[in-house]
TINUBA-173800 format. One record per residue (C-alpha): x, y, z; residue in one letter. Coordinates in steps of 0.1 Angstrom, whole numbers, always signed. Layout:
TINUBA-173800
<site x="X" y="Y" z="Z" resn="A"/>
...
***
This chain:
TINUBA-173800
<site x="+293" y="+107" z="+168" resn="X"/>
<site x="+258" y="+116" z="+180" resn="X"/>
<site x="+259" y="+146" z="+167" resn="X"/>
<site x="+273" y="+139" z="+132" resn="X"/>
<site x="+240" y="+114" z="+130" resn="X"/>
<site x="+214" y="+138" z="+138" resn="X"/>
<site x="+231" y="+167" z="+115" resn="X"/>
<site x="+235" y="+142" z="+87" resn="X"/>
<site x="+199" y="+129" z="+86" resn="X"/>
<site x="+186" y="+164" z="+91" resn="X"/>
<site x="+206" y="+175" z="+58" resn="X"/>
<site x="+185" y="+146" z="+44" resn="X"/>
<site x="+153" y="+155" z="+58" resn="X"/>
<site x="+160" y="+194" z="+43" resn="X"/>
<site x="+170" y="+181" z="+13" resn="X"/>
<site x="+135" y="+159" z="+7" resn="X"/>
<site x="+114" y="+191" z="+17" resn="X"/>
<site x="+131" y="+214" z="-8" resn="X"/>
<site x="+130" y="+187" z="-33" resn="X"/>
<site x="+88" y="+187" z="-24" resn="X"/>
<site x="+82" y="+225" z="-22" resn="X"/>
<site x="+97" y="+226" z="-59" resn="X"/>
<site x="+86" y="+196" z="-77" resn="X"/>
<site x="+52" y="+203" z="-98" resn="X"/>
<site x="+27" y="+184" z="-92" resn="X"/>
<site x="+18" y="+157" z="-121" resn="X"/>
<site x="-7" y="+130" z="-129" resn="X"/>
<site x="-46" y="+129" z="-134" resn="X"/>
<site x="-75" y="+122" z="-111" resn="X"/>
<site x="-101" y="+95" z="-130" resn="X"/>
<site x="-135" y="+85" z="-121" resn="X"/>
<site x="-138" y="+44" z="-104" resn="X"/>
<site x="-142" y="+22" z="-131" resn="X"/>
<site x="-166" y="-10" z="-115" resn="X"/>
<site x="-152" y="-44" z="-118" resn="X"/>
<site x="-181" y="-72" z="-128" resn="X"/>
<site x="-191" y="-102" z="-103" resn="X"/>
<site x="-159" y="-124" z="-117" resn="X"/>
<site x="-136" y="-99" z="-122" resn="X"/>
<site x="-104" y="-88" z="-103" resn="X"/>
<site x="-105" y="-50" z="-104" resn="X"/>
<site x="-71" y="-34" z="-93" resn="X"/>
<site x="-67" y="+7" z="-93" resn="X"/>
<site x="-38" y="+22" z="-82" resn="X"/>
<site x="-47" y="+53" z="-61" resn="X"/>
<site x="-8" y="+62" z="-57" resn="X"/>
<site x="+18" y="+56" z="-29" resn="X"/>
<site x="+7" y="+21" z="-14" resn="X"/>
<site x="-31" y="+28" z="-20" resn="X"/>
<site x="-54" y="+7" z="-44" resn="X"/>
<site x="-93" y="+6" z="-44" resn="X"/>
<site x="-100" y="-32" z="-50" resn="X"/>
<site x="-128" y="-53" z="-66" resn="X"/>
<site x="-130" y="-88" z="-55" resn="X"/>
<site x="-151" y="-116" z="-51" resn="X"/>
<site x="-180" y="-87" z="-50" resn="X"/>
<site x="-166" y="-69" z="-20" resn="X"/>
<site x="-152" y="-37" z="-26" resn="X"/>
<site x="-124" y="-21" z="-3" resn="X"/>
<site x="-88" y="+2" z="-5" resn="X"/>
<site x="-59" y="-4" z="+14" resn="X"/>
<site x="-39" y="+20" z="+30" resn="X"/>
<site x="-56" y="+54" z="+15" resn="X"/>
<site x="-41" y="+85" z="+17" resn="X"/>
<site x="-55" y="+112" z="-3" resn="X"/>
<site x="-39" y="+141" z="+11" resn="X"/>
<site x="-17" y="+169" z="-6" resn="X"/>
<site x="+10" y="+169" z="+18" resn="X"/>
<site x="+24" y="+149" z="+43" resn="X"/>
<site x="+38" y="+171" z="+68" resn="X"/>
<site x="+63" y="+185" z="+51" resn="X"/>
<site x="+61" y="+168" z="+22" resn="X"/>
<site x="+44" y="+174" z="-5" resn="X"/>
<site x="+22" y="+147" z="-30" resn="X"/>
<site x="+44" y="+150" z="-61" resn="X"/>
<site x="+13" y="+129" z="-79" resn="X"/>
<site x="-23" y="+138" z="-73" resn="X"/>
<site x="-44" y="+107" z="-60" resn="X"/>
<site x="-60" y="+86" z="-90" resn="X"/>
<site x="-91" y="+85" z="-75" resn="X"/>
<site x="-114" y="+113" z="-49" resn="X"/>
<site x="-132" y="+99" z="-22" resn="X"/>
<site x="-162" y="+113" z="-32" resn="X"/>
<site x="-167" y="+93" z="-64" resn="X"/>
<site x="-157" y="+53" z="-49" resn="X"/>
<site x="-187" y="+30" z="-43" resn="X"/>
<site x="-201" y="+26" z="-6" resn="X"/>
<site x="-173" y="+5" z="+6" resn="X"/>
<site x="-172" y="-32" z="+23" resn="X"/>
<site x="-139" y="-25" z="+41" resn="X"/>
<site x="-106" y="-9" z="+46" resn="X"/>
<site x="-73" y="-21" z="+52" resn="X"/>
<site x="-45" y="-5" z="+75" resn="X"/>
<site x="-8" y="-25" z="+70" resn="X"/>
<site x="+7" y="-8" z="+99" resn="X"/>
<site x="+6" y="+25" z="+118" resn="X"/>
<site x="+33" y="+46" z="+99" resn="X"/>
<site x="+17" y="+82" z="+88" resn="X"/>
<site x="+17" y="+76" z="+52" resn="X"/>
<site x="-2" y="+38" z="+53" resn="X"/>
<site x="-26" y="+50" z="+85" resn="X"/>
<site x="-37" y="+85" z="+75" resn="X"/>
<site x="-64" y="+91" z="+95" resn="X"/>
<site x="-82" y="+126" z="+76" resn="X"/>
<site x="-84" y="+99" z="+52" resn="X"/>
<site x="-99" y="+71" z="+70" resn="X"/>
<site x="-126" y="+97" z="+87" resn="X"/>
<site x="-134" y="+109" z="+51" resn="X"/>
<site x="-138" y="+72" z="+36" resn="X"/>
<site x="-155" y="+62" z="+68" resn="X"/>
<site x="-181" y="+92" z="+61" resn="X"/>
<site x="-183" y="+90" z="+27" resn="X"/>
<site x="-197" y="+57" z="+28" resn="X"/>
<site x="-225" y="+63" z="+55" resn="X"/>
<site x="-235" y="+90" z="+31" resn="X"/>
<site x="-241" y="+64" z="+2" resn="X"/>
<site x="-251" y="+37" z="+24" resn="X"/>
<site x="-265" y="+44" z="+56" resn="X"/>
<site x="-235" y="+18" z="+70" resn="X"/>
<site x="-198" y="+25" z="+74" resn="X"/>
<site x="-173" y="+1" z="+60" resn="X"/>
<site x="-154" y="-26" z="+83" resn="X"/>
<site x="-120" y="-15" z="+90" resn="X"/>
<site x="-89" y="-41" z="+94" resn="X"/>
<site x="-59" y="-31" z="+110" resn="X"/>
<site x="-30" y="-50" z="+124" resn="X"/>
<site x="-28" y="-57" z="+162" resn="X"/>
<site x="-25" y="-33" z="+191" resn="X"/>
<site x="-37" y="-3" z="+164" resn="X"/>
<site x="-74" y="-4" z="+177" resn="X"/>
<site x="-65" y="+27" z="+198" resn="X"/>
<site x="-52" y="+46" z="+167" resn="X"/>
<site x="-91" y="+46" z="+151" resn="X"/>
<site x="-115" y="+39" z="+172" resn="X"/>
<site x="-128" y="+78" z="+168" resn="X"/>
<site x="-131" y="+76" z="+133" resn="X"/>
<site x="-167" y="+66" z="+125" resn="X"/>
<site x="-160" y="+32" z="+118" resn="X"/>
<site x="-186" y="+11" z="+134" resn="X"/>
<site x="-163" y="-22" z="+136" resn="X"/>
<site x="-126" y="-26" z="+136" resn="X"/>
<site x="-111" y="-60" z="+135" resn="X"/>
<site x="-72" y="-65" z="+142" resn="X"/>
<site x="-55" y="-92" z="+124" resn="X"/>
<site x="-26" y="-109" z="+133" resn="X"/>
<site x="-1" y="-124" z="+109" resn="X"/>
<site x="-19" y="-155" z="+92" resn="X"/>
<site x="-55" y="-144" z="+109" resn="X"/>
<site x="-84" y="-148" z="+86" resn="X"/>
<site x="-115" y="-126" z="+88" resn="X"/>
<site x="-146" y="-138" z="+58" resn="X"/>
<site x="-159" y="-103" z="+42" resn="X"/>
<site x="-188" y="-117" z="+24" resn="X"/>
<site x="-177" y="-135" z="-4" resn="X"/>
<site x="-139" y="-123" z="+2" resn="X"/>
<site x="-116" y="-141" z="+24" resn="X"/>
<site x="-88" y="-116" z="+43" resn="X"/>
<site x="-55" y="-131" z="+51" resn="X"/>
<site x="-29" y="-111" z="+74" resn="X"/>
<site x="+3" y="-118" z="+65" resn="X"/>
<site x="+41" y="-113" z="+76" resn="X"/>
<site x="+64" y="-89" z="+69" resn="X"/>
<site x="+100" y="-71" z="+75" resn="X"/>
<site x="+91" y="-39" z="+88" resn="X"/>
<site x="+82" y="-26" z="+117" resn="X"/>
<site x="+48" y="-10" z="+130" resn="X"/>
<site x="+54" y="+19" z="+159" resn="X"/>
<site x="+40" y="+52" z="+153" resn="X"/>
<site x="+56" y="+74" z="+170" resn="X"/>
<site x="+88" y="+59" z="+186" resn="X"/>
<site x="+82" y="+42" z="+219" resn="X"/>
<site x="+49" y="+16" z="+207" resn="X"/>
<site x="+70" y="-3" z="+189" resn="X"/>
<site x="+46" y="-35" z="+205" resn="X"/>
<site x="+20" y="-28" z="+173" resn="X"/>
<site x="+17" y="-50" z="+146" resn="X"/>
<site x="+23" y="-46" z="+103" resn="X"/>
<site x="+25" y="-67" z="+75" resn="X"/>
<site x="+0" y="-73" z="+44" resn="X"/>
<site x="-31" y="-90" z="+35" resn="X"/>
<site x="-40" y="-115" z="+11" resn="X"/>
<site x="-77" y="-112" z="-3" resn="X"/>
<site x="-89" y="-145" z="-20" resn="X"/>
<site x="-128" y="-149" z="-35" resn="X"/>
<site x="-149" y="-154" z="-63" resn="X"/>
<site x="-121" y="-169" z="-82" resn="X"/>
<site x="-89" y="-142" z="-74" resn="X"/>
<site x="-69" y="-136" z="-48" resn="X"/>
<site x="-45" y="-107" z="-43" resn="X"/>
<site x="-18" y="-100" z="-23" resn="X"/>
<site x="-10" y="-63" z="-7" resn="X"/>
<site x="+25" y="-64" z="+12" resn="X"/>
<site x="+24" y="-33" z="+27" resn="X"/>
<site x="+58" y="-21" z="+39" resn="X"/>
<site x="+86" y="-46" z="+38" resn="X"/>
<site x="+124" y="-55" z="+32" resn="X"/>
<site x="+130" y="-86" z="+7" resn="X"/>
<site x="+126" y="-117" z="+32" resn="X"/>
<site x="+118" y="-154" z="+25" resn="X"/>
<site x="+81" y="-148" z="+36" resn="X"/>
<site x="+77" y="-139" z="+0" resn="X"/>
<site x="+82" y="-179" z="-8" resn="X"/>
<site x="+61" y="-188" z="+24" resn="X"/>
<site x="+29" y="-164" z="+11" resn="X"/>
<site x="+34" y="-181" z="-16" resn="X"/>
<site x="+31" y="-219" z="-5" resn="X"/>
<site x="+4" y="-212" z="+14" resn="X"/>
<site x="-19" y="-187" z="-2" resn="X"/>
<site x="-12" y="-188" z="-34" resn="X"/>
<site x="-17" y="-153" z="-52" resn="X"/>
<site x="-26" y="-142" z="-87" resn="X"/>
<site x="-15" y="-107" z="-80" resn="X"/>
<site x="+9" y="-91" z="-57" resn="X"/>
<site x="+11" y="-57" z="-53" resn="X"/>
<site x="+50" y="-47" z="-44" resn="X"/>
<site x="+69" y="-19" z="-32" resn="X"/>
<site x="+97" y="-9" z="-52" resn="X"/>
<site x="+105" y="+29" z="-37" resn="X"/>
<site x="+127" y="+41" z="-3" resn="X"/>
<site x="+157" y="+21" z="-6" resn="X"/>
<site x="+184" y="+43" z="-4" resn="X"/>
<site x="+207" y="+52" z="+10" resn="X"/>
<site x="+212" y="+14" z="+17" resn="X"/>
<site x="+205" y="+13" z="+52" resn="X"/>
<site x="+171" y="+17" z="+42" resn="X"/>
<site x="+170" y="-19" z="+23" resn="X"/>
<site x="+166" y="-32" z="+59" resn="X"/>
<site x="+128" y="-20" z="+58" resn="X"/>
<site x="+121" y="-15" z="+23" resn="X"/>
<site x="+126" y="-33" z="-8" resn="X"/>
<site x="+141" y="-25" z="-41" resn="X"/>
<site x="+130" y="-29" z="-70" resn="X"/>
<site x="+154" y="-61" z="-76" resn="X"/>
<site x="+142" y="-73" z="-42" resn="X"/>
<site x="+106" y="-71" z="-47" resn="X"/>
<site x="+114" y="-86" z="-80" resn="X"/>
<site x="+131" y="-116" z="-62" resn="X"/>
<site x="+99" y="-119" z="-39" resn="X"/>
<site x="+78" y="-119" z="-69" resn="X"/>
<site x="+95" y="-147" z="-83" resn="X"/>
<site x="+96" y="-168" z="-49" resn="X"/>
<site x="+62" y="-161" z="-43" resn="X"/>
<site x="+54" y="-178" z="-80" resn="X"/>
<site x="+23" y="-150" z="-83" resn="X"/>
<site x="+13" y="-144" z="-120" resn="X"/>
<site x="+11" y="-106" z="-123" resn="X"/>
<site x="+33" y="-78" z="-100" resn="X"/>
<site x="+19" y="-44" z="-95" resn="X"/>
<site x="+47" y="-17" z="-81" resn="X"/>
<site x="+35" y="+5" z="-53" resn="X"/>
<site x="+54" y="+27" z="-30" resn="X"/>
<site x="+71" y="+49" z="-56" resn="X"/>
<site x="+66" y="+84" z="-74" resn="X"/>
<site x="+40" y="+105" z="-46" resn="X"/>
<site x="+60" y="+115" z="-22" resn="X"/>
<site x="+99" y="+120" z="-18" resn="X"/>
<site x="+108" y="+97" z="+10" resn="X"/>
<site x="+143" y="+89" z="+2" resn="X"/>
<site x="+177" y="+99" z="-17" resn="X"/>
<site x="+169" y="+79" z="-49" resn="X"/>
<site x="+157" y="+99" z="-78" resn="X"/>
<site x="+120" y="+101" z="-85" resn="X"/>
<site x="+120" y="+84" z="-113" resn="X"/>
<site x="+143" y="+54" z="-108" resn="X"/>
<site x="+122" y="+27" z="-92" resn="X"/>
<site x="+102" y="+21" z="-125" resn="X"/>
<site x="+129" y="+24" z="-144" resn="X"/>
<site x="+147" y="+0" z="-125" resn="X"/>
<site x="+119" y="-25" z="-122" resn="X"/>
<site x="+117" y="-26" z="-158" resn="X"/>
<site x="+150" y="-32" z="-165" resn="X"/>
<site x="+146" y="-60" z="-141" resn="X"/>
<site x="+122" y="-70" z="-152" resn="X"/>
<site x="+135" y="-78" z="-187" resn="X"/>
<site x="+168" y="-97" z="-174" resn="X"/>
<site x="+144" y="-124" z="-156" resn="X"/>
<site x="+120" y="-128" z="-190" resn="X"/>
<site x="+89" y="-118" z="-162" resn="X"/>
<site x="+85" y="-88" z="-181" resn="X"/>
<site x="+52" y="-95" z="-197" resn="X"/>
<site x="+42" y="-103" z="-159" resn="X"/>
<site x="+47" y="-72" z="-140" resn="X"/>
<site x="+21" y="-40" z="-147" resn="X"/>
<site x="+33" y="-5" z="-139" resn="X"/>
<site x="+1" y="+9" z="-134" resn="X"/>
<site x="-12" y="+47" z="-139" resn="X"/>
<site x="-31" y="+60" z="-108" resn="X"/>
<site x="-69" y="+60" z="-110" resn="X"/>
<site x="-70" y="+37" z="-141" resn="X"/>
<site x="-83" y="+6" z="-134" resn="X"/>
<site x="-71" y="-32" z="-146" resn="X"/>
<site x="-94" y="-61" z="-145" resn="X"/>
<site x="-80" y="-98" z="-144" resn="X"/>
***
């Protein structure tokens, strides 16, 4: 039985490589459009990576910029280059899986602002992750546990739950994930990072209250995989439970992770979407172009 497992998810695994090496590459790289002082400013980078603007504090969440990912390659190129954000006030880490905590990126970001600022952002991670950055460049790294608050100038950061899990590798399965909400200057967003549908969504909610949420909609099959990632009908379900005004999909379309066609999620989402009447609500946004709310 052992053996029909391993052989089975390495037919998978070949499958998603050849799938990579032969997909062209799509998508367009865009220059950071600034948010003003009231504004929410929300650019998808691609994958589960957005460069924020919020309550004058400006930060991205789980950036990965890089082509491939081991054998993987980016089937979209990243909205946005490191070279051309602002000096940064933070960046956020979900969890410590390779394509959320990519650190070429973080070293990059991490140098990129001491370049434009003489200062390095702040970097937030979950718990127990310290180790993972500490040589980075970052000056200060703060872990957050779920429902931890750390004040970023005007922006309040919120760790919150999630159904995932946060090992690296295979045996440190004692570090933490979830997602953050920001809150400030009249906004708040929330970023799930990785999760299966669970009824945090409604708890987030009730307690934080956000305008945006930023869900993943990609990974889900075959179905095991629903136990750690959400569908688009699940992250539509959240949505609604959390009672947020605007959804923004994430996870979906950069790199091949799973068995359902590329182009499904959206598709799916949409379609979703419309059955519920919420589809005025939920924003399928390009990489690298920028909404403001």
């Amino acid at each position: 039985m052992l053996n029909i497992s391993i052989s089975k998810k390495a037919g998978q695994l070949s499958r998603l490589v050849r799938h990579s090496a032969m997909a062209k590459r799509t998508g367009r790289t865009h220059r950071p459009v600034l948010a003003s002082q009231s504004q929410l400013g929300v650019t998808f980078i691609g994958h589960s990576s957005f460069f924020l603007q919020i309550g004058g504090s400006s930060v991205v969440v789980d950036p990965i910029f890089a082509p491939w990912l081991f054998v993987l390659k980016r089937l979209r190129r990243p909205g946005l280059r490191i070279k051309d954000l602002p000096p940064l006030n933070a960046v956020l880490v979900t969890h410590a899986h390779f394509d959320h905590l990519h650190r070429p990126s973080l070293r990059a970001i991490a140098r990129a602002t001491q370049l434009k600022s003489g200062r390095t952002p702040l970097l937030i991670v979950p718990t127990n992750c310290t180790d993972l950055v500490f040589d980075l460049g970052f000056e200060r790294i703060v872990e957050l546990g779920w429902w931890e608050d750390f004040r970023l100038a005007g922006t309040l950061v919120t760790a919150t739950p999630a159904k995932h899990w946060g090992a690296r590798v295979i045996r440190d399965m004692h570090r933490g994930y979830g997602g953050y909400v920001l809150s400030g200057g009249g906004h708040s967003i929330y970023h799930s990072g990785d999760t299966a549908y669970f009824n945090g969504f409604a708890e987030i909610g009730q307690r934080l209250h956000p305008e945006v949420a930023l869900l993943p909609i990609g990974a889900y099959h075959p179905e095991s995989f629903r136990n750690v990632h959400t569908s688009p009908e699940d992250a539509l379900r959240g949505f609604v439970e959390m009672n947020a005004r605007y959804m923004i999909p994430m996870h979906f379309g950069t790199f091949k992770l799973s068995q359902e066609p590329v182009d499904e999620p959206v598709k799916r989402l949409v379609s979703g979407a419309r059955r519920l009447g919420v589809e005025d609500r939920v924003h399928v946004l390009e990489e690298g172009v920028a909404e403001f709310f």
